[in-house]
C-alpha positions in Angstrom: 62.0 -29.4 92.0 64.5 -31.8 91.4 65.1 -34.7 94.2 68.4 -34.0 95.1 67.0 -30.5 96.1 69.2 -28.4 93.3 67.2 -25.5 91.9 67.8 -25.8 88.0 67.1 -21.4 87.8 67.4 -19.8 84.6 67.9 -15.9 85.2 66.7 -13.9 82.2 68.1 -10.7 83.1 69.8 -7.8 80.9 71.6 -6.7 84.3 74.4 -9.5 85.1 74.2 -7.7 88.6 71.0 -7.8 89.2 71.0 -11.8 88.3 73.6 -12.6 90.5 71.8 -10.8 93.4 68.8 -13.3 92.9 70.8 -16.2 92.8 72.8 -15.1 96.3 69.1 -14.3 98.1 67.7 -17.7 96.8 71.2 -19.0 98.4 71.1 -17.0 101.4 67.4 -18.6 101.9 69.0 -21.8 101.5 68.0 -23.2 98.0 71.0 -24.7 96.4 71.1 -23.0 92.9 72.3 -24.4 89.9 71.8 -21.2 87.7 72.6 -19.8 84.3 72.4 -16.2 83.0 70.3 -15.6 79.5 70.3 -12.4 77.9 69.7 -13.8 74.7 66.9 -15.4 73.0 68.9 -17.8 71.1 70.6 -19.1 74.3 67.4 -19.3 75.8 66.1 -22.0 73.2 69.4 -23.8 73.5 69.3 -24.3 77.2 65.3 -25.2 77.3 66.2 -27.9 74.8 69.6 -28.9 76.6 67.8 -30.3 80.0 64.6 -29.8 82.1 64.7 -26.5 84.4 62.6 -26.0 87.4 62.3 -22.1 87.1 63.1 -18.9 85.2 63.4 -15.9 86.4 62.7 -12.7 84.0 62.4 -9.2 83.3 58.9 -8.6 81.7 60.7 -5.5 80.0 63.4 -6.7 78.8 65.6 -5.3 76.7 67.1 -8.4 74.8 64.7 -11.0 75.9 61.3 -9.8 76.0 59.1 -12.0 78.5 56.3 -12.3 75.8 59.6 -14.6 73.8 60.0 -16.5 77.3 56.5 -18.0 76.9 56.7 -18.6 73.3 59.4 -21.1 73.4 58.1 -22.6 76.3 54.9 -23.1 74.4 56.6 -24.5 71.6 58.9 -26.7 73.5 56.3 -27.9 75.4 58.5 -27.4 78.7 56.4 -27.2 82.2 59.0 -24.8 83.2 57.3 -22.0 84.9 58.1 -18.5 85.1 58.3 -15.3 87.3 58.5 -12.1 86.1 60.6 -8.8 88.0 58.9 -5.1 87.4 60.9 -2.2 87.7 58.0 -0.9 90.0 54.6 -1.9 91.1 52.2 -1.4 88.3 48.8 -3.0 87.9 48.9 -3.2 84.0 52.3 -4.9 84.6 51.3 -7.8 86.8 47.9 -8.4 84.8 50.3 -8.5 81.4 52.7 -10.6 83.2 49.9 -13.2 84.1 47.7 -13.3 81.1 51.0 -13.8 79.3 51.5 -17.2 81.6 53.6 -16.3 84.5 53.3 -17.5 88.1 53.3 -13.8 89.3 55.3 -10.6 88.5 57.2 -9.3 91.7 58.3 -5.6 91.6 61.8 -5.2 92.0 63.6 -5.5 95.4 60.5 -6.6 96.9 62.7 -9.7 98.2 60.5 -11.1 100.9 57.8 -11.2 98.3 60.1 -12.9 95.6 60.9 -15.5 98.2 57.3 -16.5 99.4 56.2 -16.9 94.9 59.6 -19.0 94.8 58.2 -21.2 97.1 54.8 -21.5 96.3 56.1 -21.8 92.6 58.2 -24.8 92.9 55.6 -26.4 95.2 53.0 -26.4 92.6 55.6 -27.5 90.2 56.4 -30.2 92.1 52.8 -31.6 92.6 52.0 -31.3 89.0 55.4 -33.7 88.3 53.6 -35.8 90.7 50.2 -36.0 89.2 51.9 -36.4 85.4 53.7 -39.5 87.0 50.8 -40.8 88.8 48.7 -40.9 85.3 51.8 -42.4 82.9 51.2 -45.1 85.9 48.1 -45.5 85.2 48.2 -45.2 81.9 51.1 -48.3 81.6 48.5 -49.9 84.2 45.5 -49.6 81.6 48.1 -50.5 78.8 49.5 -54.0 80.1 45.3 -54.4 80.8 44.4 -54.1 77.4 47.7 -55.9 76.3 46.6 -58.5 78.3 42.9 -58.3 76.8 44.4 -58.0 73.3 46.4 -61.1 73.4 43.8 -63.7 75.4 42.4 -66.6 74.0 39.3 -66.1 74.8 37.1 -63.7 72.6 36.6 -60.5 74.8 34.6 -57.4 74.1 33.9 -54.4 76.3 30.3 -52.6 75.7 29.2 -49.5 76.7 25.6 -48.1 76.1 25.5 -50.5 73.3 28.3 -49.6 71.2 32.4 -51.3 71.5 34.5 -50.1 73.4 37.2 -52.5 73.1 37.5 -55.7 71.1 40.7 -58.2 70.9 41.9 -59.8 67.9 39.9 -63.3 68.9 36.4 -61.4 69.1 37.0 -59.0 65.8 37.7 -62.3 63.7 34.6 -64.5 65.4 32.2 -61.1 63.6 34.4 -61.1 60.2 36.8 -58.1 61.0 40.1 -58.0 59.7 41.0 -55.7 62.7 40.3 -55.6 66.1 39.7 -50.9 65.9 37.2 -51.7 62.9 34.7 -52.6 66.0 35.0 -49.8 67.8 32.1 -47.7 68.2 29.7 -49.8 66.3 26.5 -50.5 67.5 26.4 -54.0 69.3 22.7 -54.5 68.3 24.4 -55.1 64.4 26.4 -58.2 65.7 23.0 -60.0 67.0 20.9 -61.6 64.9 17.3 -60.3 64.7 15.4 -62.6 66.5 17.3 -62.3 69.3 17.9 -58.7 69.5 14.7 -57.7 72.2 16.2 -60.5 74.4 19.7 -59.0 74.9 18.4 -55.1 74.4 18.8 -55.3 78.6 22.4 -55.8 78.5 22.6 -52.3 75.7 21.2 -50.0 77.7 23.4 -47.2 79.9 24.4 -48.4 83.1 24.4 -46.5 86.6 27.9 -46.8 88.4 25.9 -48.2 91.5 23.9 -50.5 89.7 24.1 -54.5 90.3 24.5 -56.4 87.2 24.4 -60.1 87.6 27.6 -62.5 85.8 25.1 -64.9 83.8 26.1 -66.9 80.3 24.0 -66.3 77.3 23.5 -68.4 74.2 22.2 -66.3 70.8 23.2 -66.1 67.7 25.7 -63.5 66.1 26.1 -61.8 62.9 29.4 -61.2 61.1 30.3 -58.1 58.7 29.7 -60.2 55.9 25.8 -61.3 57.5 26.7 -64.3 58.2 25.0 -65.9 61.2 27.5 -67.4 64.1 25.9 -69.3 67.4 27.7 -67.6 70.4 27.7 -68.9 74.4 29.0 -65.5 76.1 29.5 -64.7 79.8 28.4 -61.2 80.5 29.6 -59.1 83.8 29.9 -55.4 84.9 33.5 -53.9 84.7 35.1 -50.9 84.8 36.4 -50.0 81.8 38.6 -46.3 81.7 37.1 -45.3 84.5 33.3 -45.8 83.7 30.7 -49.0 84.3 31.0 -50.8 81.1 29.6 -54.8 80.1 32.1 -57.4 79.5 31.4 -60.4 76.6 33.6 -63.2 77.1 33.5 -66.1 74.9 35.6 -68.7 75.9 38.3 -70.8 73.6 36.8 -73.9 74.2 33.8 -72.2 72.6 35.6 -71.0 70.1 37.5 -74.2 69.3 35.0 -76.2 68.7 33.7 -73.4 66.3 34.9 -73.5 62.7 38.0 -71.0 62.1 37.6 -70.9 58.0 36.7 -67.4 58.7 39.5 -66.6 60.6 42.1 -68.1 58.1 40.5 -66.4 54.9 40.4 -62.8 57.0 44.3 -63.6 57.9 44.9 -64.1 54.3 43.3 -61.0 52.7 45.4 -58.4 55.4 46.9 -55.0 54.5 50.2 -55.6 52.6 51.7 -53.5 55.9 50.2 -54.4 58.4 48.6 -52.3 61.2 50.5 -52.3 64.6 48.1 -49.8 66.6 49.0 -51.5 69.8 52.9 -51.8 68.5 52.5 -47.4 67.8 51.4 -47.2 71.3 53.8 -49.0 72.9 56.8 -46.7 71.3 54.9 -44.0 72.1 55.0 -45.1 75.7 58.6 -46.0 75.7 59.7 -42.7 74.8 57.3 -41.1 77.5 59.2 -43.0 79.7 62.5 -42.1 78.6 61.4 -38.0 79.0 60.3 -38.7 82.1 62.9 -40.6 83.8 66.2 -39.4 81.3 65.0 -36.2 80.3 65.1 -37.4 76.7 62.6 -35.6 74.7 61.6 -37.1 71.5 59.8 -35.9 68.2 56.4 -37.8 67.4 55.3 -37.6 63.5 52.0 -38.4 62.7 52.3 -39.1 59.1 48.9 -38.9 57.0 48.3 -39.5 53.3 46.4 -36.9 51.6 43.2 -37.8 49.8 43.5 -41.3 50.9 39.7 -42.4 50.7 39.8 -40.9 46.7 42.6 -42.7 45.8 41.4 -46.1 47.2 37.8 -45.4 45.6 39.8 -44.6 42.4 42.2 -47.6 42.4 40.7 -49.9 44.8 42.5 -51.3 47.9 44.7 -53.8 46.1 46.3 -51.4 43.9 45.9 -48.9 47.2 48.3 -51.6 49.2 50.5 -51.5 46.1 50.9 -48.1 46.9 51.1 -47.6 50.5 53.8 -50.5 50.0 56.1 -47.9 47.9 55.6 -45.1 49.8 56.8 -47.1 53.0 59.7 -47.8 50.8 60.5 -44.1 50.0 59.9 -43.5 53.7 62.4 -45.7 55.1 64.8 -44.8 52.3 64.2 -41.2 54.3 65.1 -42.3 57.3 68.9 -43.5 57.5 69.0 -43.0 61.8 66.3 -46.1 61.3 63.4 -44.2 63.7 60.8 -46.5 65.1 58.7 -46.3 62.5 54.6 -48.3 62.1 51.5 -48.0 60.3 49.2 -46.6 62.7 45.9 -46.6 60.6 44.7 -47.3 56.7 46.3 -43.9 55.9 48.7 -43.1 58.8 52.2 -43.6 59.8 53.9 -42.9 63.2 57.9 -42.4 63.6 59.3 -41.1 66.7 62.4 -39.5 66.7 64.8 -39.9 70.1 66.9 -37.1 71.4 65.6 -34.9 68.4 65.1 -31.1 68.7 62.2 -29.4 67.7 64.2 -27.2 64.5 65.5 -30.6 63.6 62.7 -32.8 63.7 60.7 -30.2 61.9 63.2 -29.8 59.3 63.0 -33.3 58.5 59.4 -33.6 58.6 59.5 -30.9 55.5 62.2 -32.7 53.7 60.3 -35.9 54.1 57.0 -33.8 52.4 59.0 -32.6 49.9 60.4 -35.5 48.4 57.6 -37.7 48.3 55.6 -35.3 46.5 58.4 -34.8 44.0 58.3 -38.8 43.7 56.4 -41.1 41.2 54.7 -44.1 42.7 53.7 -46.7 39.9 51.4 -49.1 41.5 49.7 -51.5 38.5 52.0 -49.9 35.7 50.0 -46.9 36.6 51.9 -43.5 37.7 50.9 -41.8 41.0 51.7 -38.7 42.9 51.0 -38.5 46.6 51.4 -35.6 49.5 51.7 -36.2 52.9 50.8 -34.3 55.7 52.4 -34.6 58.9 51.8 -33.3 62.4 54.8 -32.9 64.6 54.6 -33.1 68.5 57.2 -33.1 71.5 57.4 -35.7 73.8 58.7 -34.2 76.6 58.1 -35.0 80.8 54.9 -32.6 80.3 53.5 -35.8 78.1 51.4 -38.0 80.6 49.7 -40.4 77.7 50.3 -41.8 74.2 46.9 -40.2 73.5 47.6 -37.0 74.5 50.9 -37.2 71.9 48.7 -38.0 69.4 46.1 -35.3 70.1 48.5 -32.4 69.7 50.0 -33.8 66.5 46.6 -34.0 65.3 45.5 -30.7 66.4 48.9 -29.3 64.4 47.8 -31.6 61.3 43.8 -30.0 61.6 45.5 -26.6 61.3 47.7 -27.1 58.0 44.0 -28.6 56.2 42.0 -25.7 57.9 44.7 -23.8 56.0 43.9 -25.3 52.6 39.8 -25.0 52.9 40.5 -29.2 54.4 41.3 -30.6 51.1 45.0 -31.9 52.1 47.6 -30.6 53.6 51.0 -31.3 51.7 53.4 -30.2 54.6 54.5 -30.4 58.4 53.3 -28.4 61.6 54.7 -28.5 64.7 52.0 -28.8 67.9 52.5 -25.2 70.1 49.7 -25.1 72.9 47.8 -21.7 72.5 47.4 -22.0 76.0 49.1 -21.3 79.0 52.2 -23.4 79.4 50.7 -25.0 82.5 47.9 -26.0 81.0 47.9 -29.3 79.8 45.7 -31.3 77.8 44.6 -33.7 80.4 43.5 -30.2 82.6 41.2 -29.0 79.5 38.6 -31.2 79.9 38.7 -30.9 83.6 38.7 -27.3 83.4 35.5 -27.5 81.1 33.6 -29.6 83.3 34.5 -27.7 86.2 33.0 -24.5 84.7 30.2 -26.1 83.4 29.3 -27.7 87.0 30.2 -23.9 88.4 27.7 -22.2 86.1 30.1 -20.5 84.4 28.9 -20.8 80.7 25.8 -18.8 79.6 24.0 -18.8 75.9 23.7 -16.1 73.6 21.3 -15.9 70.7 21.9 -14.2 67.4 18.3 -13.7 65.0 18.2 -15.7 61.3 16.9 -13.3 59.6 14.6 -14.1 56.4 15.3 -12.6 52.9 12.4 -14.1 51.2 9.5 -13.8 53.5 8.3 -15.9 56.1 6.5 -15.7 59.7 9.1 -17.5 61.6 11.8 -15.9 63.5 14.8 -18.3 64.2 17.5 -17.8 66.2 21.2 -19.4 67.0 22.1 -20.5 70.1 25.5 -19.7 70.6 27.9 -20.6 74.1 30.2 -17.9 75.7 31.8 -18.1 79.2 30.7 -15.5 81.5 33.1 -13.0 82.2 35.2 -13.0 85.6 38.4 -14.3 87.1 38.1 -18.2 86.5 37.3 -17.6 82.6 40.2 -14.6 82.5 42.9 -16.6 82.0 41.3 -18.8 79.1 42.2 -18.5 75.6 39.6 -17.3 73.0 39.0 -20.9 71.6 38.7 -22.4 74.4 35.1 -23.5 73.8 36.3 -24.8 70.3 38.8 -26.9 72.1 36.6 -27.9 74.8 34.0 -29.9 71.8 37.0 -31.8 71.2 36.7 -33.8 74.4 34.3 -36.1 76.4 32.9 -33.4 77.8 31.5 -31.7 75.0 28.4 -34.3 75.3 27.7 -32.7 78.6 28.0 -29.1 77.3 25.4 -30.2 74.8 22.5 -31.2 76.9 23.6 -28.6 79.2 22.8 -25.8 76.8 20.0 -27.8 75.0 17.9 -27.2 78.8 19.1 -23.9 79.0 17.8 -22.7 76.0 14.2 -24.7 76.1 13.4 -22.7 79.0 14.5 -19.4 77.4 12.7 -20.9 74.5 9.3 -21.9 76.8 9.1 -18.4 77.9 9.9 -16.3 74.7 7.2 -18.5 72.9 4.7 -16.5 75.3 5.4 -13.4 73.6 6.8 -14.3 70.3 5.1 -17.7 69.5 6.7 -17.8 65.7 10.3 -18.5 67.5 12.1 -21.6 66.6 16.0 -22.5 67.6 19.1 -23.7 65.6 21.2 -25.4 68.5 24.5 -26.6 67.9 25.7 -30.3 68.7 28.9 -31.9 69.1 30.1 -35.3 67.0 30.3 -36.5 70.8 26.3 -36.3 70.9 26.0 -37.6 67.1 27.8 -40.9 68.5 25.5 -40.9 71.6 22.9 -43.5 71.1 21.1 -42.0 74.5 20.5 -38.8 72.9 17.4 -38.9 71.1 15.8 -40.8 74.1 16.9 -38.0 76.3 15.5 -35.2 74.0 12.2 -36.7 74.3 11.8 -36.5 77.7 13.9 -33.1 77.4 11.0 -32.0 74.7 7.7 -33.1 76.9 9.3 -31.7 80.1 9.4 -28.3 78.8 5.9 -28.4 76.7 8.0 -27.9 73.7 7.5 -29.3 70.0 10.4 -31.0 68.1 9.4 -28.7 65.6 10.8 -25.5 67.2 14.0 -27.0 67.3 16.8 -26.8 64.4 19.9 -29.0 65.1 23.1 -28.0 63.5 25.5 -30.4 62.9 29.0 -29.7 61.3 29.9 -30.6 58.0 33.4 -32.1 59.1 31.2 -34.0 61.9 29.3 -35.4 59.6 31.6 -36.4 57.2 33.9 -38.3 59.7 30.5 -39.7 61.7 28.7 -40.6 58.9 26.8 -43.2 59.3 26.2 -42.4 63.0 25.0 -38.5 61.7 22.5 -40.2 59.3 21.0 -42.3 62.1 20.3 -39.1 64.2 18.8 -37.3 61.4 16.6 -40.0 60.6 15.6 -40.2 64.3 15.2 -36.8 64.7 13.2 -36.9 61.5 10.8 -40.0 63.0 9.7 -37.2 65.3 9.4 -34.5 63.3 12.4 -32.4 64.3 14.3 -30.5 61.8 18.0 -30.6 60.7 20.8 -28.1 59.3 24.0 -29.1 57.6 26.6 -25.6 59.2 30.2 -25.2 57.9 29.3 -26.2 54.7 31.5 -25.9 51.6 34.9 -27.3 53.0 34.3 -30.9 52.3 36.2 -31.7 48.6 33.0 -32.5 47.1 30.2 -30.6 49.3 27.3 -31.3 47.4 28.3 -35.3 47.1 27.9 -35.8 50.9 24.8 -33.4 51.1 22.7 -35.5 48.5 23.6 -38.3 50.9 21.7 -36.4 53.6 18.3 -35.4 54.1 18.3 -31.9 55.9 16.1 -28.9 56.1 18.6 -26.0 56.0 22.2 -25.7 54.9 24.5 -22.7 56.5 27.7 -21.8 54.1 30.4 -21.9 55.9 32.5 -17.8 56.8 35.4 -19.2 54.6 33.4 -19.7 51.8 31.6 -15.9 52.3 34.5 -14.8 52.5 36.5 -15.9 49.6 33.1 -15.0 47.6 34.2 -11.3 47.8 37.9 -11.2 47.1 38.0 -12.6 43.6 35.3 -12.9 41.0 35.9 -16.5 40.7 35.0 -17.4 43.9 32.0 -15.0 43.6 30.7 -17.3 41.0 31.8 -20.5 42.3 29.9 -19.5 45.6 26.8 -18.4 43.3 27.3 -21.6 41.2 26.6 -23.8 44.3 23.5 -22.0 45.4 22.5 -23.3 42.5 22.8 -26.5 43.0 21.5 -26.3 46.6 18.3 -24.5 45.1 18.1 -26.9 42.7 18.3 -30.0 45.6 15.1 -27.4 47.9 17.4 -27.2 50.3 17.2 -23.7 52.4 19.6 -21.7 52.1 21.6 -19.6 55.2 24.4 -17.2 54.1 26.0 -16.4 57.9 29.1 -13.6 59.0 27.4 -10.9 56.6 29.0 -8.0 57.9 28.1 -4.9 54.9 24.9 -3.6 53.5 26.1 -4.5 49.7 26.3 -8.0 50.2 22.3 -8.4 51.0 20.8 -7.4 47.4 23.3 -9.9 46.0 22.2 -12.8 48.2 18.7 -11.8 47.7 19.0 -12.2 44.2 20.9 -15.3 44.0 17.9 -16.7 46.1 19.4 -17.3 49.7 16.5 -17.8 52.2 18.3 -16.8 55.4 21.4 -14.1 56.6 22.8 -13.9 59.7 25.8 -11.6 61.1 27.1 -9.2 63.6 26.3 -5.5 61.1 22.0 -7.4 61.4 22.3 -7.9 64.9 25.5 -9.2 67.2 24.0 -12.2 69.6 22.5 -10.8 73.0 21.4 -12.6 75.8 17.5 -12.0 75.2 15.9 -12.9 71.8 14.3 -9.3 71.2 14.7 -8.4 67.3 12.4 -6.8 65.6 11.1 -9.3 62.8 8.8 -6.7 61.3 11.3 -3.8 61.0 11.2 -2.3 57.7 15.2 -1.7 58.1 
């Protein structure tokens, strides 16, 4: 509540009568009310938008407003404002609608005492989780002026992490021949250090225990730059904490470095980006206008501006005639944009304007125009003539924002959804972020909330049969991840798992199910010793450099072969991992595990990034099934690359086959493998019948 102790109430009421007898018991109770009457949606959305509320009050049959329109412009506002509902009379299904919908609780009617005690409660928990959002934008501005302060030293500083960057400034990127500083970023440190003295510094790569003493000592070995050139380097290496986890920090001085050549430096400098990349600069704008919602109640518009097909277009016309273009669309852009919006390159292919004191309606509306009219534009780049689309992903920044991250998450997730839309080729339009969960539920509370039931036990696996078309005496089966039933998973949306392997935690989840399902696996193979396992993995365990280590002790401690393991990794994982994803499969080949390609099909050219591969078993993606029986065209595309995949050995999986008709089909075309709910829906025991005649 706010700290003059006025209660910003919003009544939602057909009944005028009834609204005003609310506001005098909240008075009589002494809460000073500062309230408003809505019986119309359209009034609703103006006030939400007008200034920050601390409750609303509602009918959850109402007439004009319906409750399930309170929560969807709340969601789409992105406004912590939360919400009690009034029945007419006590009924179950009522309060169990009212909370699945979002609302703190639903009170029957004239049950004032009641009313009174949720009110309380209500604003309380409101008021803590104001508190908590401001205790992390402090610590996020705390971790900013750090890394600002990191970012422009004069010494050459890198932070390592199990063997991979973290963090790199400027000074460090340009000693190992980057142009920038985020180019560094999850690579592998062992690629920076010249072979010979690679087993000498392995120590300092390995994962470090939060507890553990690590010594400050200086080092002398000799570095390797992007172009394989060899550098000498004299670092000082000591344990840090870095975001909240034990991390190594390289320092090399700047007397080291001056008494270094800088011909390197000079020649990166001169061969930049025509428009140069301010990642730190997008940040910092970002965080202004997180201030400014927070202390002004100021909400802003973030777009996250991409370039479709980007990585064609440079492979097509090079990055020279690439810059050329980017140069001309920033033109168009900023012709666009008369109110001058902040307004930076945030990455090869992406922009970042925010727009102050904009509306959602409005800042969507431009976001369309702004699509529009570049793809109704000619670029000529090289006396060549171009066409570009842009997609663009639209978030609010609004007091509910704790981190410049956590803007640029929820644009992205609205940006994912318009190339979902078009099979991920490009998206050529705008979204708007609106959080499919609960409107007290923010981003920084998903990943808690995953960990929290993964430490409570409250995920279990399910396993769906593979089932052969062309004869074999293996019986595979899927691993797949539900939540168990019961009051903490209720209240969770039906992606949540989906949402949950977009975060940290998703690395956890991973090994987490991987033991699960080798000691499902260890006592099936008792009983059924032909079973093997296609278990799913996250791009967070692709990165992990731990992992195959781990699965090797994982392997011997449950008497299990790599062989009767499958791992499925996603097409899209792959394809923005790659080089990471073929360093797992070729380490989880060195031990003789296999490896399947799933979602396939969405990529632009599938069968270009699968001859890069080498994998045992490819799974079509349900899009692509899908499409393959509502036109005859896609029926013969779809048959046209099984072709190509028979042609490459690869074996085939056709999942989601859900009628009789479709199997003589895909037995004829040649698919090795079907899988779907009309064979068998997954179960929690692995008990089809491979030899049933059916």
């Amino acid at each position: 509540m706010a700290s003059d102790n006025a209660l910003k109430l919003l009544l939602v009421h057909d009944s005028f009568e009834e609204a005003n007898r609310i506001v005098s018991l909240l008075r009589n109770a002494n809460y000073r009310a500062e309230s408003k009457h809505v019986d119309q949606e359209e009034v609703l959305s103006k006030l939400l938008q007008d200034k920050p509320w601390d409750l609303i009050i509602g009918q959850i049959s109402g007439a004009n407003t319906p409750a399930k329109a309170i929560f969807a412009l709340l969601r789409r506002l992105n406004s912590d404002t939360p919400v009690i509902l009034i029945s007419e009379e006590y009924n179950p299904r009522h309060i169990v609608e009212g909370l699945r919908l979002g609302a703190a609780d639903v009170i029957p009617m004239d049950e004032d005492q009641h009313l009174l005690l949720v009110v309380a409660r209500t604003l309380y928990n409101l008021e803590q989780r104001r508190r908590l959002r401001q205790c992390r934008r402090r610590y996020a501005e705390s971790e900013s002026r750090c890394d600002r302060l990191l970012s422009s030293s004069v010494d050459a500083i890198a932070i390592i992490q199990e063997g991979t960057y973290l963090f790199a400034n400027d000074s460090y990127a340009q000693l190992f021949g980057h142009l920038d500083s985020n180019s560094m970023i999850c690579l592998p440190v062992i690629d920076t250090i010249a072979h010979e003295d690679q087993v000498r510094l392995k120590e300092y790569l390995r994962p470090i225990e939060e507890d553990e003493e690590v010594y400050a000592e200086h080092l002398t070995f000799t570095g390797i730059t992007n172009d394989q050139i060899p550098v000498p380097i004299e670092a000082r290496i000591a344990k840090v904490d870095y975001q909240g986890e034990p991390a190594l920090e390289f320092l090399i001085s700047r007397e080291f470095l001056d008494g270094n050549s800088n011909s390197l430096e000079r020649s990166l400098a001169e061969n930049g980006p025509a428009i140069s990349i301010q990642r730190d600069k997008v940040i910092e704008i970002i965080n202004t206008a997180i201030r400014q919602a927070a202390q002004k109640h100021n909400s802003s518009i973030m777009l996250y501006i991409t370039l479709d097909n980007y990585l064609n277009t440079l492979a097509e016309i090079g990055i020279q005639n690439t810059e050329q273009l980017v140069t001309q669309l920033v033109e168009k852009i900023r012709a666009e944009n008369p109110e001058d919006y902040p307004f930076k390159r945030f990455k090869e292919d992406t922009f970042v304007m925010i727009m102050p004191n904009t509306g959602t309606d409005a800042g969507l509306h431009y976001a369309t125009h702004l699509c529009e009219s570049v793809a109704a534009s000619i670029f000529e780049p090289d006396d060549r003539t171009y066409t570009l689309t842009l997609g663009i992903g639209a978030s609010v920044v609004s007091e509910t924002v704790a981190t410049a991250e956590g803007c640029i998450d929820r644009a992205l997730a609205a940006l994912n959804e318009l190339y979902e839309a078009n099979d991920g080729a490009f998206a050529n339009g705008a979204k708007l972020y609106e959080s499919e969960l609960g409107h007290e539920f923010c981003e920084e509370d998903l990943e808690d909330s995953a960990r929290a039931m993964l430490e409570g036990k409250q995920f279990e696996l399910f396993y769906q049969p593979v089932i052969p078309l062309q004869g074999t005496q293996e019986e595979f089966y899927e691993v797949l991840l539900h939540t168990r039933e019961g009051p903490k998973t209720a209240a969770l949306p039906e992606n949540f798992i989906a949402k949950a392997f977009k975060t940290p935690v998703a690395g956890d989840i991973d090994r987490w199910v991987i033991l699960e399902a080798f000691k499902s696996l260890t006592e099936t193979l008792k009983t059924a010793p032909n079973v093997r396992l296609f278990i799913n993995i996250s791009s967070q365990t692709i990165c992990d450099d731990s992992f195959i280590a781990w699965l090797k002790v994982a392997l011997r401690a449950s008497n299990l072969s790599p062989r009767q393991v499958i791992f499925q990794l996603r097409e899209i994982d792959v394809a923005r991992q790659f080089h990471r994803s073929v360093e797992l499969i070729d380490e989880l080949s060195k031990i003789n595990g296999d490896v399947a390609l799933s979602h396939f099909g969405l990529a632009i050219e599938p069968m270009t990034l699968l001859q890069k591969l080498s994998v045992n078993y490819v799974k079509f993606d349900s899009v692509i099934i899908e499409k393959a029986y509502q036109s005859e065209e896609s029926h013969a595309e779809v048959e046209d690359l099984i072709g190509l995949l028979k042609a490459e050995d690869e074996k085939i999986i056709v999942p989601f086959v859900e009628r009789a008709d479709m199997i003589p089909t895909l037995w004829t075309c040649g698919v090795h493998y079907i899988q779907g709910h009309f064979l068998q829906p997954p179960s929690r025991q692995m008990d089809y019948d491979f030899n049933s005649e059916d």
